[in-house]
N, C-alpha and C positions, 0 to 999 in steps of 0.2 A: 498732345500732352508734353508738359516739359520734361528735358530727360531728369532734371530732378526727382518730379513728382515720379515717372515711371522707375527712376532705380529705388524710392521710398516704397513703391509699392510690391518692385522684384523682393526687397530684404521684408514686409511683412510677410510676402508668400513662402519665402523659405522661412520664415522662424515660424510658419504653422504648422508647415509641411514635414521641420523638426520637432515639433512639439509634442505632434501629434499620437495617438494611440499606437502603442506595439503588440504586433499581434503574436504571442506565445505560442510557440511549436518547438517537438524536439525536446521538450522536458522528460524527464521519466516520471511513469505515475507513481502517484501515493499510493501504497500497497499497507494495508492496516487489518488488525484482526477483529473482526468486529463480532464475533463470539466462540465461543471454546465449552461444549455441551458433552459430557460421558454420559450415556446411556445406553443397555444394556450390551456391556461390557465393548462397547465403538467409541469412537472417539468421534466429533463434528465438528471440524470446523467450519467457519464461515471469513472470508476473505471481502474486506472493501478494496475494489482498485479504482482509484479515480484518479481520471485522466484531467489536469489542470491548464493543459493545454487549449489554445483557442480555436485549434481543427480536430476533424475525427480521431480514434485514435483506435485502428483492427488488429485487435489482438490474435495474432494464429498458433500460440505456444505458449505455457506456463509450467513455471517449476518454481515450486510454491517449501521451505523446509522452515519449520520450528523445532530450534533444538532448546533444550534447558536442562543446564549442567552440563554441556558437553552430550546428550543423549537426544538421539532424535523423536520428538512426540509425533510429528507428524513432515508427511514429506509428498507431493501430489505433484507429476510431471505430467502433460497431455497435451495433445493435440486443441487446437480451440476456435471457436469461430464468433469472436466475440468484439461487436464494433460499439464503443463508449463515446458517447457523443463531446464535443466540446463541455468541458468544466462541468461534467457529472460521475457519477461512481456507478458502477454495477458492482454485483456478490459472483463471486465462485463458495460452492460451497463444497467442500470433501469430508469424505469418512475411511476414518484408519482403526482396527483394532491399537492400540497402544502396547509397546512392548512393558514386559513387565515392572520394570524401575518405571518407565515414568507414569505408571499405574497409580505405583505406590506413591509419588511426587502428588500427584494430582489428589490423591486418598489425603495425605498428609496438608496438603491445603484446606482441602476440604471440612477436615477433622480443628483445623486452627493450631496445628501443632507449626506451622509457620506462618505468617504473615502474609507474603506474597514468593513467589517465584520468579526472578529473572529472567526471562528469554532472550533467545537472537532469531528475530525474522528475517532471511535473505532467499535470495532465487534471481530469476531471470525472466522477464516477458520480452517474446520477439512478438515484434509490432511490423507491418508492412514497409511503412512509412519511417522507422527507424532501426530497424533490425532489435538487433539484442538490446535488452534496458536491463541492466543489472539491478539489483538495491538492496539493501538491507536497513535493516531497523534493530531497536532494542528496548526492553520494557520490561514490565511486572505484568502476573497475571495475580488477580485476585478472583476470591469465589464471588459471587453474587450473594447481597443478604437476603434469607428466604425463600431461596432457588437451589435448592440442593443440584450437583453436578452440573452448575452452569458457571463461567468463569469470564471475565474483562478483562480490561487489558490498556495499560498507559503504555504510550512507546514514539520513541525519538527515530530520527535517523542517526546512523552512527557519525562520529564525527570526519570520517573519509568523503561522505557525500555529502557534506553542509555546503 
């Protein structure tokens, strides 16, 4: 081969070899509230965590707080043994009595006497593979129409972790 043709063919190999697919690890997951239920006087949450990453991602701790208006509605720290496959979501789900304000927050939603409620979702998942993943979020919760004491939820990351 001439050494022409062989360095034409060294420089295709490396611009494929840069071109190429990156494999995503080391992200913190998306941590999102995927329902918000009062029933008989508990409170439910339900937690998506999804791991966007392109390896496993074993989660061995969660500390999970929703506050709104400064008052925590709900707040879930534990032990966990929970491994999220590459680019899918599992549920945590907890249950909290509700302190009495955000009773009435959630009554006052409910009732339409406000529109929506602002929340801050934040916590911490230690992962094997990357220890502590901090995050937070922020968003509105709204009632469901037709779902008495079930509640959604939009929400951003805040602007420190874009």
């Amino acid at each position: 081969m001439k050494p022409a043709h062989l360095l034409l063919v060294l420089i295709m190999i490396s611009l494929c070899v840069a071109c190429g697919p990156r494999q995503v690890k080391g992200k913190a997951p998306v941590v999102s509230i995927a329902t918000l239920t009062v029933a008989d006087e508990k409170l439910g949450a339900s937690f998506n965590i999804r791991n966007i990453n392109d390896v496993a991602m074993d989660i061995v701790q969660i500390d999970i707080t929703i506050r709104i208006r400064e008052v925590e509605l709900t707040r879930h720290v534990s032990a966990l043994a929970l491994s999220i496959d590459p680019n899918t979501t599992e549920d945590v789900v907890v249950e909290k009595v509700p302190e009495e304000f955000a009773q009435k927050l959630l009554d006052d939603l409910e009732k339409g006497d406000t529109g929506n409620l602002p929340f801050f979702l934040e916590g911490n998942i230690r992962t094997t593979q990357d220890g502590n993943v901090p995050f937070s979020y922020e968003g509105y919760l709204y009632p469901v129409p037709g779902r008495p004491g079930q509640y959604r939820s939009t929400s951003s990351r805040t602007p420190e972790q874009r």
